[in-house]
N, C-alpha and C positions, 0 to 999 in steps of 0.2 A: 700511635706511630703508623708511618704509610707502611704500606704491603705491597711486596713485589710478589708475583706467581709464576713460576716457569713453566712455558707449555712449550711440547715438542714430542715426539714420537718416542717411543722405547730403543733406550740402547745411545741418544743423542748427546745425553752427560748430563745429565739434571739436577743428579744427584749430587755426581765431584761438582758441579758450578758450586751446590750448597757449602759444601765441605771446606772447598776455597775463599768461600766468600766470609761463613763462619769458624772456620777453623774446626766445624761438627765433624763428627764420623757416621754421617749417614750411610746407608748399605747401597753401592756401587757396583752392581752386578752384573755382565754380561748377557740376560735373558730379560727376555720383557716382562714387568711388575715386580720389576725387585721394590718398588715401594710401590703398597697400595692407600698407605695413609699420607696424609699431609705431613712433613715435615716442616715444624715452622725452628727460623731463629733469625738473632737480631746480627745485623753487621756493621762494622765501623766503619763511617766515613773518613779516609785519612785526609787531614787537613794540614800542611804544613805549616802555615797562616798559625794555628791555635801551638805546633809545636815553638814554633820561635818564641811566642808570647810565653810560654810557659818558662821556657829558659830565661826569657828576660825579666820575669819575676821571680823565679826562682819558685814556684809555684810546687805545694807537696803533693798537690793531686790535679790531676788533667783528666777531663770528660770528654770523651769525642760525640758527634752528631754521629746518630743511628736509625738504619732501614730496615726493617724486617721483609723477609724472605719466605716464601713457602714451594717448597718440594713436593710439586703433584704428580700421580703418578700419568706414566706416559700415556699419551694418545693415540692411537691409529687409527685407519680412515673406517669410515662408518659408526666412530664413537658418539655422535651425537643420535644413530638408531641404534646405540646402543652396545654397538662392539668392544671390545675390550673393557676397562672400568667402566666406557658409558658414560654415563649420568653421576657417578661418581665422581667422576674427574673435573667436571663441568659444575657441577656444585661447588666443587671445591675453590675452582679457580673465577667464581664468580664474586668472591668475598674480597677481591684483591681491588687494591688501586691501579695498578700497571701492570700489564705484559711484559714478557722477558719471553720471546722467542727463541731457544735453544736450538741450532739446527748443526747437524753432522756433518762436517767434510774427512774428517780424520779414518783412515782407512786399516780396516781390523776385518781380518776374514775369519775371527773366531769371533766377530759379534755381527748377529743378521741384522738386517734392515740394509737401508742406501746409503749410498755416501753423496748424496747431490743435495746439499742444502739448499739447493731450490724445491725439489722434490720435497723437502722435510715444509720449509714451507706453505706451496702450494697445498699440500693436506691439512696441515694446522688450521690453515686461514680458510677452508672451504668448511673444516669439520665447524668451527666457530661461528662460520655464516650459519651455518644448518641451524645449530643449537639456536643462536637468536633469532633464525627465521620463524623458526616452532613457538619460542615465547612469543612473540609480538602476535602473531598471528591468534596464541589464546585469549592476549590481552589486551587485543585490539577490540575485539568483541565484545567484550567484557564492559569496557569504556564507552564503545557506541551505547551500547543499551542505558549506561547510568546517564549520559552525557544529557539526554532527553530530561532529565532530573534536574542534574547541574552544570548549569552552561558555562563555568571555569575551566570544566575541561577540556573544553572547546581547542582549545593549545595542542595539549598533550595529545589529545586525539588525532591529530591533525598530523603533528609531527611523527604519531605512530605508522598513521598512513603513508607519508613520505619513505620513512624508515625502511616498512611491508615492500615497497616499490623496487626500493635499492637490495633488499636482502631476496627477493625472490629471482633478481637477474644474477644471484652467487658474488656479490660484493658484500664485503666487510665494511662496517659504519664509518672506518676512519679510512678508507678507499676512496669514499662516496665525496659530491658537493654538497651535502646537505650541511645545513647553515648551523653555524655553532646557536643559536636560539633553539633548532629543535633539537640539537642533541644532550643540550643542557634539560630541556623539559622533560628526556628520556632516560634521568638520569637515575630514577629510583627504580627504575626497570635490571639497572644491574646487569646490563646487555653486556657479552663478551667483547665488540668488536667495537663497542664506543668507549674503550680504552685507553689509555696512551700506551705506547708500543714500544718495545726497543727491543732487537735482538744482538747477541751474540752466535757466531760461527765457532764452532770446536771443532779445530785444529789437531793434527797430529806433528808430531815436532820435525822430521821432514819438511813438512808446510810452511813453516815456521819463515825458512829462508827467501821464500816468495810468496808471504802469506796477502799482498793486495790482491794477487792473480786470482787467489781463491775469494775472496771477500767482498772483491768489485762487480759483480755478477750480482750478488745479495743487497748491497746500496743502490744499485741503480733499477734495480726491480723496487723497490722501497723507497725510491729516491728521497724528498722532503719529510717522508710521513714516520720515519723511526731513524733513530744514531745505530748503524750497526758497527761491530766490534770483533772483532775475530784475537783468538787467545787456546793455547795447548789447556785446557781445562785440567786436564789429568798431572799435567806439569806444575801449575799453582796449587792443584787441590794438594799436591806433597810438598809443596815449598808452605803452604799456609801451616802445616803440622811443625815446621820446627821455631825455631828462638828469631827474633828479630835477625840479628846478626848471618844466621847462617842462610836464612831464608833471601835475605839481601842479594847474599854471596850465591846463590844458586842461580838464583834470578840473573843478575849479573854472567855467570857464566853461561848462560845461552840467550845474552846480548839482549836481554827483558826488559833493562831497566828493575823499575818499581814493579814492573808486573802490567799487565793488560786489564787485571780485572780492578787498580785505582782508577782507572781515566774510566772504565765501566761504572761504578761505582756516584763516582761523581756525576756520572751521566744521566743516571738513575736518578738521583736526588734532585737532575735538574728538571728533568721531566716531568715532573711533579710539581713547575713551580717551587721549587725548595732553597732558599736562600739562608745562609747564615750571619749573625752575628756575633762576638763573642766579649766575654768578660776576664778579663785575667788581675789577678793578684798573687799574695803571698803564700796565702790559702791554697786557694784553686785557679785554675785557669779553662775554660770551660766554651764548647760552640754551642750557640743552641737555633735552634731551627725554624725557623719562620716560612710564610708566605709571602710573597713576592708584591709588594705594593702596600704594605703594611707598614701603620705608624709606629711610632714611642711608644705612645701608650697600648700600642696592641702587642707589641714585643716585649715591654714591660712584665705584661699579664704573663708572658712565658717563664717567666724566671718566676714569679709570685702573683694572685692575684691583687694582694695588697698596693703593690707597687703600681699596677693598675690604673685601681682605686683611688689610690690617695697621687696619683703620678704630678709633679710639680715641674721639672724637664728633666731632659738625659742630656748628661755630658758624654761628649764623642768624639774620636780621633780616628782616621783613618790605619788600621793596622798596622801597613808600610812605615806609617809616616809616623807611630808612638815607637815600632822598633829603632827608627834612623834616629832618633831623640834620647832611647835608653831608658827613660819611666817616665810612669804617670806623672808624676808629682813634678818632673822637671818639665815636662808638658804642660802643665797647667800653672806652671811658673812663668814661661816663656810664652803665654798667651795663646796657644794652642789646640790647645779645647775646645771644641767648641758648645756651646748652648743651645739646644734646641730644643722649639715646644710641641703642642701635641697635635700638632699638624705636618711633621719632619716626618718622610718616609724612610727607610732606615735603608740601607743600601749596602748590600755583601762587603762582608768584611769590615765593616765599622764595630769598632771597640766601646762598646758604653758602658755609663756609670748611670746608676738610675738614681734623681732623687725625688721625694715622695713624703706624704704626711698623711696617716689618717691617724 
């Protein structure tokens, strides 16, 4: 399962983001290193797409698509020489697929730190250049010397040096023009800053009422390079604690909608590349998660590897268009369906039927 990591300063809401997003009760505390371990857990992707299907089959169990989360503890400036966790934090948040930039605008004069998410910003993204600076540069070295041995490396070494260039003038890898070839070659390096990106802006509910004013500042400093989000954190972290219904009704009464952190959410899964397809019946009804340019038979293998294996075609209907019909079966009465073989790329939101023989 992909891993998101939340990095931002002490006191930013790292924690309630967790809490909101899993419904956990991780520890939320005014002082800096209220968590010094890793919080991990899994979050639901809500799909409205998988609930309809499930209603229209009447389905006894629904599985949602899910992201995993980890709550590290916060950052402050000098942490990659070591200030605060250090090296702790940066280990930790090096095991993630994506950044989740957490930055403060929400204004509390009984928790210290800034309230200028730019500010929160600007340190995350300098302390992160540091950290990758210091690797590349021991494993740069490293590489020159074997290279003389095996001239494969010749790539990687090359891209490393590019890399060395851009991180010594204090730019972050996804900042930088460097070509997606070398930062794919860079990629076992596990660098911080060759990430994909996204933050959220935590809000205090004041904010709320002109929350672009604050959040526009933050997009356009990040223009094309991350989806930023702004959301009362502290406000879903307590709507996520209660029942469907009442958490609705909370949300609703200060004008939320669904909440800030669905369309986050979704946003995260897309950032990854993460595409869905799903299966529904009588049984179950069910998203499951794919990669983005993926056939039948690669998405088969998701549900089973037999299916795989033995893959013959998938039957397929557009979601939309199997709910405005009412079922399967009068779908596939009505010619519908359609048949494809293992060269059909599977495309979000397509409904399949796998068939198969081994």
């Amino acid at each position: 399962m992909e891993k998101f990591g939340f990095a931002g300063l002490p006191n930013a809401g790292k924690s309630s983001l967790y809490n909101a997003l899993t419904g956990g009760s991780a520890l939320a505390a005014p002082y800096a290193f209220a968590t010094t371990d890793p919080n991990i857990g899994v979050a639901k992707v809500f799909d409205e797409r998988l609930d309809k299907l499930a209603e229209m089959s009447n389905s006894k169990k629904v599985v949602t698509a899910s992201v995993e989360f980890a709550d590290i503890g916060g950052l402050v400036e000098g942490a990659s020489k070591g200030e605060g966790l250090g090296n702790k934090f940066l280990g930790g948040i090096r095991e993630v697929d994506a950044i989740v930039f957490v930055l403060r605008a929400f204004r509390d004069d009984d928790v210290p730190g800034p309230s200028d998410p730019l500010e929160h910003l600007r340190i995350v993204e300098l302390e992160l250049t540091y950290a990758d600076l210091e690797t590349v540069e021991k494993q740069v070295y490293k590489k020159r010397k074997a290279l003389k041995g095996d001239p494969s490396l010749r790539v990687e070494v090359e891209a490393a040096e590019k890399a060395l260039a851009v991180l010594e003038s204090g730019t972050p890898l996804y900042r930088s023009d460097l070509a997606t070839e070398d930062r794919d070659a860079l990629y076992q390096w596990f660098l911080l800053t060759n990430k994909p990106v996204l933050a959220i802006v935590n809000l205090d509910e004041e904010q709320l009422a002109d929350a672009d004013a604050v959040i526009d500042p933050v997009q356009k400093e990040l223009g094309d390079l991350a989806p930023v989000f702004g959301a009362c954190i502290q406000l879903e972290a307590e709507a996520a604690q209660l029942d469907p219904d009442d958490r609705a009704e909370m949300l609703d009464g200060f004008g939320l909608g669904e909440g800030a952190l669905v369309r986050f959410l979704q946003a995260a899964y897309h950032t990854l590349g993460l595409r869905t397809f799903l299966t529904t019946g009588e049984q179950e009804s069910r998203a499951w998660t794919y990669k983005v340019g993926s056939t039948a038979p690669e998405c088969a293998g998701k549900i089973h590897t037999d299916l795989q294996r033995g893959f013959i075609r998938a039957e397929t209907i557009r979601w939309d268009e199997l709910l405005e019909i009412g079922s399967w079966s009068k779908a596939r009465e009505i010619g519908k369906v359609r048949q494809e073989g293992k060269d059909y790329i599977v495309e979000d939101g397509d409904v399949l039927e796998i068939r198969f023989n081994v």
